[in-house]
N, C-alpha and C positions, 0 to 999 in steps of 0.2 A: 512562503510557508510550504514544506513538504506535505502532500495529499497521503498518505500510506492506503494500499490497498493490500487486499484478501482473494488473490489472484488463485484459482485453482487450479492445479501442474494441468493437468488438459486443456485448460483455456489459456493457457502461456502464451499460444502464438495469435491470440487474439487481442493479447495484450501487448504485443509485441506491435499488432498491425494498425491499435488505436494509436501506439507512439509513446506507450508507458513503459517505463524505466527500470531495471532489476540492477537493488544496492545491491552486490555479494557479501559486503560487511555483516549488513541487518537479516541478508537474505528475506529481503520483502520486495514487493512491487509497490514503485512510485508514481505517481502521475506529474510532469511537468506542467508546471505552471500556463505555457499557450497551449493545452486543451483542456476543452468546454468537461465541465463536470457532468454534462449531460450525454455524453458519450459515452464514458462510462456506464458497464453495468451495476445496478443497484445493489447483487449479491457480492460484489466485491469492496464496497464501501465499509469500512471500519466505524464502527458508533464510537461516540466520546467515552473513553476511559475504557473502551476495550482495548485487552490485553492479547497479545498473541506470543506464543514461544520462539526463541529464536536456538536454533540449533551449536554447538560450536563458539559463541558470539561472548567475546569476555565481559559484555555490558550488561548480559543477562536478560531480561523479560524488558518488552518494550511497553509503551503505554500510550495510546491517542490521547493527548493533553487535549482536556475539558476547552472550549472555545472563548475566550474572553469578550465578554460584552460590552 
């Protein structure tokens, strides 16, 4: 399952050096599945069913799918 984060353009290279991933499609930052979600900063975590704009993107507005129980 894809992590999406909320990377902000000055913290790029710190998301770069935890080993987190930029789709150019979505233009978002990804976290790869071997690292620890605990590395991550907490300001970059997306809440469920938060929405962010994506610029350019024929798919339009993306959406953190709610977590199935």
């Amino acid at each position: 399952m894809t992590v999406w984060l909320n990377v902000p353009y000055d913290e790029k290279n710190t998301a770069k050096e935890i080993g987190c991933r930029w789709d150019p499609e979505f233009k978002q930052w990804w976290k790869p599945e071997c690292i620890d979600m605990s590395s991550i900063p907490k300001h970059w975590h997306l809440r469920e069913g938060q929405r962010w704009k994506t610029n350019n993107n024929k798919r339009g507005d993306v959406v953190v799918p709610k977590r199935v129980r």
